[in-house]
N, C-alpha and C positions, 0 to 999 in steps of 0.2 A: 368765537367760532366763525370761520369765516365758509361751512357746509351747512346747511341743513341738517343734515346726518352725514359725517363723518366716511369718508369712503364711496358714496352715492353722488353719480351725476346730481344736480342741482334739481331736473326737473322727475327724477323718481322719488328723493327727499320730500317733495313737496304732496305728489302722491301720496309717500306714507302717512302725509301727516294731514290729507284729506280725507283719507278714512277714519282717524281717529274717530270715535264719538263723542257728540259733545258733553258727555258728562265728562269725560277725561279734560277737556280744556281748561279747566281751571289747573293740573296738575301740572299739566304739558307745560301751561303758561310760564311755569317757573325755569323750567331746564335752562334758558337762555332767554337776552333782551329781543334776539329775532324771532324766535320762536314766540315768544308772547306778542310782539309788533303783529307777526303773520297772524296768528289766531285769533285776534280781536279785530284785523282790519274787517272794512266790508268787502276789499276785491276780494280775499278770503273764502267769506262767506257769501260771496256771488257766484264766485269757481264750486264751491260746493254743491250750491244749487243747481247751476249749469250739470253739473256733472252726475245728476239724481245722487248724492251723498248725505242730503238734510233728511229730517229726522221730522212726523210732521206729529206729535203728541197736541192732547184738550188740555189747554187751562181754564180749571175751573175755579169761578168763587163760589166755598163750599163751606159749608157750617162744620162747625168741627165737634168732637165729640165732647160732652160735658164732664167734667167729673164730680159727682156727690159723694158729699162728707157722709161717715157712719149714719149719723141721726139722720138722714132725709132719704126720704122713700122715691123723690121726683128731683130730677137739676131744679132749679131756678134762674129765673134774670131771661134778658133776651138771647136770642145765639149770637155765637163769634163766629166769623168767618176768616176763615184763610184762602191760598191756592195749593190747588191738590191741581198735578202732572199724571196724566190716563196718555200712557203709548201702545196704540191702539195693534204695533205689531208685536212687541212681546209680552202686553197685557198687566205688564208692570205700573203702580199706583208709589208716586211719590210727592212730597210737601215744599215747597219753595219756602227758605227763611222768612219770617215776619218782616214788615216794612219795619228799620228801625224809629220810625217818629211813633207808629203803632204797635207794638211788641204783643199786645194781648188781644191782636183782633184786627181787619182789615175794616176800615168804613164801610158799614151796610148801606147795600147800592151804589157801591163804586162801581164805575165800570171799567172793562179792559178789552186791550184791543192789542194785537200785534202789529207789530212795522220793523222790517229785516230783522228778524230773527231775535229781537227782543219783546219785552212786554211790558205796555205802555195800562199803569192803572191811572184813573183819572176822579175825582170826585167822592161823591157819597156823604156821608154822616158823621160825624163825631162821634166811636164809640160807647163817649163816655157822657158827651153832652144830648148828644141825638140832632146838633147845629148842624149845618150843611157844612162840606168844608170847600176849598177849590185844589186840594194839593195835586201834583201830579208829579207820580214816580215811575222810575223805568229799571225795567229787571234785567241784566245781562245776564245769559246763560253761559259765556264765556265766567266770566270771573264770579258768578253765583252772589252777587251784591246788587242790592238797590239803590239808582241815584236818582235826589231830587229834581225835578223838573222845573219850568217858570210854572206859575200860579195858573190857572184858567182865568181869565179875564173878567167875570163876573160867577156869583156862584148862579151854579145849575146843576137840577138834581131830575134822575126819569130822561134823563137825553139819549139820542140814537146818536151813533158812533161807528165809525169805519175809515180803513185802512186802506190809502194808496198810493206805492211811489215813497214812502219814506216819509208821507203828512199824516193826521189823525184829522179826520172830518167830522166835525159836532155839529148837532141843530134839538133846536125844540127844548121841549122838560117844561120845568117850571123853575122861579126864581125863588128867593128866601119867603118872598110872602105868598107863595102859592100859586100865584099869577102866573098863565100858561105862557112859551114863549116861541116865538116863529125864527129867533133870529139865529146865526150861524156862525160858528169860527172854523178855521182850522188852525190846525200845529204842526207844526217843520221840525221833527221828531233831532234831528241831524244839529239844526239852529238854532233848537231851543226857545222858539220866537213863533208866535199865535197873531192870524191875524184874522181881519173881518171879511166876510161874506154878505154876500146877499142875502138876506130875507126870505124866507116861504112865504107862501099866499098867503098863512093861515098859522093859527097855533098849535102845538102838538106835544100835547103831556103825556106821556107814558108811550112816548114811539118808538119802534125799534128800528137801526138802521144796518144795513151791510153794502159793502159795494161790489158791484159786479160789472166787471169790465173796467172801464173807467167812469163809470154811475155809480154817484154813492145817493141810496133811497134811504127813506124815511118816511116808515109803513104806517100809517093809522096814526093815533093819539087823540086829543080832546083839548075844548079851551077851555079858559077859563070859569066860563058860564056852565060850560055842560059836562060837569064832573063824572067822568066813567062813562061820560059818552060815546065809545069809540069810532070813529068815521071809518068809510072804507076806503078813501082814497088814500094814496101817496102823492110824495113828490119825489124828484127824480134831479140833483144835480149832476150836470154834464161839463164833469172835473175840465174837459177842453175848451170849454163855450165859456166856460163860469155861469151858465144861466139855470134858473127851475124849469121846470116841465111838470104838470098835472096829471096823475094816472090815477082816473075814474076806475069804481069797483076794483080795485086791486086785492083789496082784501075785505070779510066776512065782516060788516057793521056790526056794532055791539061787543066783539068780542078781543080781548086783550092782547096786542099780539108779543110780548116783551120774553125775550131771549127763545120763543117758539116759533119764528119766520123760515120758511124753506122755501126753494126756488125748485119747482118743479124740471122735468126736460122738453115742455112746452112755454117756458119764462113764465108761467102762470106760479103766483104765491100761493102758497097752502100753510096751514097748524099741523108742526109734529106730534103735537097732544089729540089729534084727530086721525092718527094711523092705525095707533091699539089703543086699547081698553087698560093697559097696565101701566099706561104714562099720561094720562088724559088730565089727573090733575098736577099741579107746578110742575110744567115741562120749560125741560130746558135741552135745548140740541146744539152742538157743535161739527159743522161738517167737516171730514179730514179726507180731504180729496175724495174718491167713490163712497164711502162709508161716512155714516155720519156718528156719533154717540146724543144721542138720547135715555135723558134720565128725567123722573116722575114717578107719579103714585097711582094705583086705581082709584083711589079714595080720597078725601080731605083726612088729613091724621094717616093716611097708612103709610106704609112701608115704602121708603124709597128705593128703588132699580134703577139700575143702568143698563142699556143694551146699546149693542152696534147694530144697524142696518145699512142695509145698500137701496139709495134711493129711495122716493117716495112710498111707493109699491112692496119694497120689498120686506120680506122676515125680519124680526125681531129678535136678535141672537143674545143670551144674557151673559154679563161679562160678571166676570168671577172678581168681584167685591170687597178688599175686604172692611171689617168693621169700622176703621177708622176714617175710611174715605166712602161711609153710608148715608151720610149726610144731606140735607136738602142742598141743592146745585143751584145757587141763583144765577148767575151767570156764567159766560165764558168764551171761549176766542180760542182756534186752531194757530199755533203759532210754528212756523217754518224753521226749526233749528238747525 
């Protein structure tokens, strides 16, 4: 084909086929060798965004439902996690195929992060062993398949992680033997290739991180010595400088801040599990532009919810559920499609 579409100037052709949405592009993909070239490229998916056409749904790592045999009154074993897609405008709940090295389950405490419009998981557990692992895979929503990544350079498990420019920014956690850890990579999502960072001041087990602007932070954590200690400061790398910076009191000492960070509209950090009473315990929020999703329990053991709100301040609006995506939410990442 040497049109886009057949009969259409070259630049309404391409129009049409930036409104498509993306769940159609794995089908689109086939029609033609240009048509899939165009669809998978990133100028593509840069014209998209430029053009407000992307698509911004949560991915979440989310437990999945169990199934018990006749005889047993209760599941068993620990949970499975998979990802479960929440698009927050037409309120539709969908599952991303299993990693294929993982087929019955995503390593618990893997983390995930977006970079252009894919989704980048990174670490966690051994399903089946409970070992730390260091895989790293990447989910195209163009072609709806997982590809392996390079390895993470060291295992590390509990790390803050964030997205910028097409790198993944790692620090902190802890290593195979527990030992808390200060030091930093990042990953060139594009090159496939991880490299070293500077250092934090300090150690930091259990941090969370996000980046905002070109800062990628990494909120609270604990060392080695001070198990569940949680400190209030952060650090602050300044992706331009390559240096740390120190941010005293940034957040509430003692208290956990892992996948519940939010950024005020004063740059002051807050806990989304401290807005309502109906997500206060394992909260977990993913902001999607104005709106964020927030899901939790009032309880230890109760019922998991999910709601949308707008900003810090505002209402709690409950999103219609259904069973199979009721699941406790341990993490998750707003990804641009």
């Amino acid at each position: 084909m040497t049109e886009l579409i057949p009969g259409l100037p070259e630049e309404l052709g391409h129009e049409c086929l930036t409104r498509l949405h993306y769940s159609t592009h794995r089908v689109a993909s086939r029609v033609c060798r240009r048509w899939q070239d165009m669809l998978q490229s990133l100028d593509f998916y840069n014209h998209r965004k430029q053009s407000g056409r992307t698509h911004k749904p949560a991915c979440l790592v989310q437990a999945l439902p169990v199934q018990t045999r006749v005889d047993e009154t209760k599941p068993g074993g620990p949970p499975v996690y998979g990802v479960s897609v929440f698009d927050p405008v037409s309120g539709s709940w969908d599952r991303v195929d299993p990693v294929p090295k993982y087929p019955h389950g995503l390593p618990p405490f893997c983390q995930v992060t977006a970079c252009e419009g894919k989704l980048v998981l990174m670490g966690g557990w051994d399903p089946a062993s409970y070992q730390p692992v260091r895989d790293v895979f990447v989910y195209e929503f163009t072609t709806q398949r997982w590809t392996p990544g390079k390895d993470m350079p060291e295992t590390r498990s509990f790390f803050a992680a964030g997205e910028f420019n097409g790198r993944v920014y790692v620090a902190g956690g802890h290593d195979q033997n527990k030992n808390a850890l200060k030091s930093a990579r990042v990953y060139d999502v594009r090159e496939n290739e991880w490299s070293e960072l500077p250092g934090m001041s300090q150690e930091r087990d259990e941090c969370e991180g996000f980046v905002s602007g070109s800062e990628f932070w990494v909120v609270s954590g604990y060392g080695t010595d001070s198990q569940g200690g949680f400190v209030g400061c952060a650090e602050v790398y300044e992706i331009g400088s390559g240096q740390w910076r120190r941010v005293e009191d940034a957040w509430r000492a003692g208290q956990c801040p892992r996948s519940c960070v939010g950024v005020g509209k004063d740059g002051k950090l807050f806990c989304w599990g401290d807005c309502d009473s109906r997500v206060r315990v394992g909260t977990s929020a993913v902001e999607l532009g104005p709106w964020a999703l927030v899901s939790g329990s009032a309880y230890q053991g109760g019922a998991q919810g999910s709601f949308l709100v707008e900003g810090q301040n505002g209402k709690l609006r409950n999103v219609e559920t259904p069973d199979e995506f009721s699941g406790f939410v341990q993490s998750g990442c707003c990804v641009e499609i």
